[in-house]
Every structure is written in structure tokens, then in C-alpha cells.
C-alpha positions in Angstrom: -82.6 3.9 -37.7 -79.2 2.9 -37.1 -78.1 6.2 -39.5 -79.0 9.0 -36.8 -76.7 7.2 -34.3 -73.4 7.0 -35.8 -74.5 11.2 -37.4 -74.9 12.2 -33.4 -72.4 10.6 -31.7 -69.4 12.3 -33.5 -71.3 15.7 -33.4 -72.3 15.6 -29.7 -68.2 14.6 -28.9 -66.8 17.1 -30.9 -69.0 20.0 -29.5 -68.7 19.0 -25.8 -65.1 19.0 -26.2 -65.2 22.5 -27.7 -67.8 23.8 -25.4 -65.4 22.3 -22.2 -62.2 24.0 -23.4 -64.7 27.7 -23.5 -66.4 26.8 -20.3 -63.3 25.6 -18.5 -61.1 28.7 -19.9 -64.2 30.7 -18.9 -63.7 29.7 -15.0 -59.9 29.6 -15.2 -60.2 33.3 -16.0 -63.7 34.0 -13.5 -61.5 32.0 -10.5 -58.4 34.0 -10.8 -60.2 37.6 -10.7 -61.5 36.0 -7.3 -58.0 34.5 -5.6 -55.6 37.1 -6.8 -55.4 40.1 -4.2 -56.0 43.5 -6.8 -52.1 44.4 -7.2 -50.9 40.7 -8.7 -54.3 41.0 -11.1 -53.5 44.2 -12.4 -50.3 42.5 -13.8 -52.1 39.6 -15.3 -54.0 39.9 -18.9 -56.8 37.5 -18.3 -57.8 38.1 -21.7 -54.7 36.5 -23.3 -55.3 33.4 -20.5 -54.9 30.4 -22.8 -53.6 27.0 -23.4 -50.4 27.3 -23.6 -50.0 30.0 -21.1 -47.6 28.6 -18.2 -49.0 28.2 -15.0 -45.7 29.4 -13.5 -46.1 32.6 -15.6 -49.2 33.9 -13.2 -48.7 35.5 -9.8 -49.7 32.3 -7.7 -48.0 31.2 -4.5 -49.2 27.6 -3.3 -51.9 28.8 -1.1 -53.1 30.5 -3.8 -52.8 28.0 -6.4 -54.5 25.6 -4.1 -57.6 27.7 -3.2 -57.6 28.2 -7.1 -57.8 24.2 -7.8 -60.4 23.7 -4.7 -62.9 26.3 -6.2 -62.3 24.9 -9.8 -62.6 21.0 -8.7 -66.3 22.3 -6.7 -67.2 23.7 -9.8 -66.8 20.8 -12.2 -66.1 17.9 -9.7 -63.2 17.1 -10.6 -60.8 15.8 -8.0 -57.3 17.4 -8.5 -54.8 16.4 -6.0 -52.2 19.0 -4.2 -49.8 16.6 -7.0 -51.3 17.3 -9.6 -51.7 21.4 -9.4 -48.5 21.5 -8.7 -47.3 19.0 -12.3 -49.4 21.2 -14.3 -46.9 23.2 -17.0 -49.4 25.1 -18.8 -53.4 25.6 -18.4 -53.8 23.3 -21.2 -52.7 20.3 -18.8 -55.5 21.9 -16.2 -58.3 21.9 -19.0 -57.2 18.7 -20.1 -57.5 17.1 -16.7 -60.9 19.0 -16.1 -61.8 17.8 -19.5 -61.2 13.8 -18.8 -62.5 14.0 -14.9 -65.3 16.3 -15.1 -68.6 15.0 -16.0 -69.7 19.2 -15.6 -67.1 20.0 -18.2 -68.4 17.3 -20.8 -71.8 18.4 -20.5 -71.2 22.2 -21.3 -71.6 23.7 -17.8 
């Protein structure tokens, strides 16, 4: 009995974690087509949107950063302060964040 416990627990972290960074990605990308008017999108490859991808690198002005953290902390409740968005280097530090505040991110949604 105790054997399918210790098998799950490992598997269940491991794919949550991978299924977050997807989902969270996923929105990051979703999110931005919605804030950003169509001339700064056309200059932004959401496709090649990843982790190490510096926030300062994308066309967003505080008012549009903000309105991008708001909808991204409704989707996955997970607070994110005016602070924080504006400490984040690279959308790996976002993700992250999501990742460890989010119960929506840890469950795959």
C-alpha cells in the first residue's frame, strides 16, 4: 500500500510543473495578443515568447504591463503586486511566480 504513494507523488509534481510552465506560457502569449494595440503586435514574435525572453524586450508601457499582470493574476489567482511586475527580468521570473502562487497553475488549468 504504501508503494503507490511514494510512485504518485513524484509523478503528479513533476507533470504539474511541466503542464504550469505550457499553461502559463500559453496565457502569457493569449494575454498579450489582447493588450497590445495591432502595430506594437506585429513587431512581437509570440511564437518565440519564452523563458528567458526579457520582459523589457516587448512593446509594454506600465499601463500596459499592468493591465497584462491584472488579467494574468484573474486568471490563475495569483496576486502580483505593481512591485513585483515591474522586478520581473525575464518571463521566466513571471512563470515562476505564477508557478509558486497559483493554485490554477499547479493544477493544469
Amino acid at each position: 500500500m504504501t508503494s503507490p504513494t511514494p510512485t504518485s507523488i513524484p509523478t503528479s509534481t513533476s507533470t504539474s510543473s511541466e503542464l504550469s510552465d505550457e499553461a502559463v506560457l500559453a496565457a502569457l502569449r493569449e494575454t498579450l495578443a489582447d493588450v497590445l494595440e495591432d502595430d506594437l503586435l506585429e513587431h512581437v514574435d509570440l511564437d518565440s515568447l519564452g523563458r528567458g525572453t526579457h520582459l523589457l524586450s516587448l512593446p509594454l508601457d506600465s499601463i500596459t504591463l499592468v493591465d497584462l499582470m491584472t488579467r494574468l493574476e484573474d486568471r490563475y489567482a495569483a496576486a502580483i503586486s505593481e512591485e513585483q511586475a515591474f522586478a520581473f527580468q525575464v518571463v521566466g521570473d513571471l512563470m515562476d511566480h505564477i508557478a509558486a502562487h497559483s493554485t490554477a497553475a499547479r493544477s493544469g488549468r
